[in-house]
C-alpha positions in Angstrom: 98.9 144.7 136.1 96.8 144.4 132.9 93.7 142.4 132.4 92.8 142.9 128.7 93.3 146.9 129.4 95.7 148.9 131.7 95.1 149.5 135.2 97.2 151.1 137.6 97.8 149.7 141.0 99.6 152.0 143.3 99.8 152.2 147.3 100.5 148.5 148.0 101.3 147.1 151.3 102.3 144.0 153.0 105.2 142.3 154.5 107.9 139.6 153.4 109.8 137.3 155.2 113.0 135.1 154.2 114.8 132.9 155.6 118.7 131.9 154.7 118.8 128.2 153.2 123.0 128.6 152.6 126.1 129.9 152.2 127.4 131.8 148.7 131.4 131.0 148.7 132.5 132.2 145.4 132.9 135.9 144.8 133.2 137.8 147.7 129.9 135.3 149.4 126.9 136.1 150.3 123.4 133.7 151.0 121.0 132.0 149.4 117.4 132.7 151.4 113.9 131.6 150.8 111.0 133.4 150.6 108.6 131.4 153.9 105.6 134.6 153.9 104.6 137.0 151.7 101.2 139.4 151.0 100.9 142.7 149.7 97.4 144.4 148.7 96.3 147.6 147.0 93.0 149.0 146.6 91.6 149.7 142.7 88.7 151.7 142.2 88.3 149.5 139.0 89.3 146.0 140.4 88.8 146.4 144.2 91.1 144.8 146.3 94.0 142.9 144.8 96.1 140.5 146.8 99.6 138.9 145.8 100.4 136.2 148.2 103.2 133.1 148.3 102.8 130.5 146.1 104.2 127.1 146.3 107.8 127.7 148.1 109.2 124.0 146.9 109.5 125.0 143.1 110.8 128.8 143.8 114.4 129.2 143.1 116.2 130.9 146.2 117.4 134.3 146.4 120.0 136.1 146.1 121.9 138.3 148.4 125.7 138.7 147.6 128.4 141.2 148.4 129.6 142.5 145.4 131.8 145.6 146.6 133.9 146.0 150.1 134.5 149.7 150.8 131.6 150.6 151.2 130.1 147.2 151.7 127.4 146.9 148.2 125.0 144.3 148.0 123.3 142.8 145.1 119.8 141.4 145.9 118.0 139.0 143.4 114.5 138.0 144.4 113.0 135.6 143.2 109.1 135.2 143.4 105.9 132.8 142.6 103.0 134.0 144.2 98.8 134.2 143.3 97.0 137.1 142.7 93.3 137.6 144.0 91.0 140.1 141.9 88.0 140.9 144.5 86.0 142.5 140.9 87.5 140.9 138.1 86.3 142.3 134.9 83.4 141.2 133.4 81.8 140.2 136.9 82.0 137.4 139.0 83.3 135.6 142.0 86.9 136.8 142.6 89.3 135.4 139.9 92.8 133.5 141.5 96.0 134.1 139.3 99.1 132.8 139.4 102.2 133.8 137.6 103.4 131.5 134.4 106.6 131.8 135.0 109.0 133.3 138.2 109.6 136.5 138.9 112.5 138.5 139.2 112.9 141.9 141.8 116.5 143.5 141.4 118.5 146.0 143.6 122.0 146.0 142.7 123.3 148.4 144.9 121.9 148.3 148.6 124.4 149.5 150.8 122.5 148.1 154.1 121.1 144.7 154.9 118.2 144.7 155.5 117.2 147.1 153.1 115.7 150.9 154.5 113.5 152.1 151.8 115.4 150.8 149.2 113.7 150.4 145.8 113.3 146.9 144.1 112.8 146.4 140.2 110.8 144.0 138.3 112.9 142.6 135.6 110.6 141.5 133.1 107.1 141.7 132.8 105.2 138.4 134.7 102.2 136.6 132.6 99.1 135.7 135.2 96.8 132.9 134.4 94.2 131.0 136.2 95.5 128.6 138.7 96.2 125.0 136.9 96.1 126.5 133.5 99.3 128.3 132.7 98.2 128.5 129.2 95.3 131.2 129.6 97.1 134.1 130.2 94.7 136.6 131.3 96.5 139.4 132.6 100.3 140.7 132.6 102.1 142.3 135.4 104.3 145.1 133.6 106.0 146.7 136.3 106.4 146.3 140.0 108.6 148.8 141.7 108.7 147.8 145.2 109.8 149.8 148.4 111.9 147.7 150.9 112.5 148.6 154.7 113.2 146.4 157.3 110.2 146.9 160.3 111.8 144.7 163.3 
């Protein structure tokens, strides 16, 4: 994430849950799921603690998960995410500063060979602009990259 100069975020940790809203039948099939809870936080000496969290899960587009090979089975899994982020220090001082992304994002792994995933790596696929919430147009901050570690914790 970048507000108005780089700072590196590393260490974060949460949990996800999803839950399957269909059937895929074309191709070889595969689900459609939705996103129903969702937090991760990392510590910055810089920011201190900084909190993604769900956003509104009406407007999301569901996910992907769809077989895409047989032998071995290979999935492709396309996230897709809105979600706030909480900046305990934002720059320049203040009360913490609430952000939400402008537009959704996208997490790729195109070749999980398990379902659920066991530390498999996830990939932003473009950078996400963050704005105050209700005004999409004062992008304060960018999320350039997002490399996400998945394993499934029953």
């Amino acid at each position: 994430m970048a507000p108005r100069a780089r700072t590196d975020l590393q260490g974060h940790k949460g949990g996800i849950k999803f839950r399957v809203e269909q059937n895929i039948s074309s191709g070889l099939g595969g689900v459609r799921s939705r996103i129903i809870g969702h937090e991760v936080s990392a510590n910055s000496p810089v920011l201190g603690t900084v909190t993604l969290s769900q956003a509104d899960i009406d407007v999301t587009p569901l996910s992907l998960l769809e077989l895409v090979g047989n032998l071995p089975p290979t999935y492709r899994n396309t996230i897709f995410h809105d979600f706030t982020c909480t900046i305990e220090k934002p720059p320049g001082g203040g009360p913490p500063l609430v952000l939400s992304n402008t537009r959704t994002g996208v997490l790729l792994n195109e070749r999980l060979h398990v379902f659920p995933p066991q530390g498999d790596v996830y990939q932003l696929q473009a950078p996400i602009d963050l704005a105050p919430v209700g005004a999409p147009d004062q992008v304060v901050a960018q999320l350039l990259q997002f490399p996400v570690t998945v394993s499934h914790n029953p």
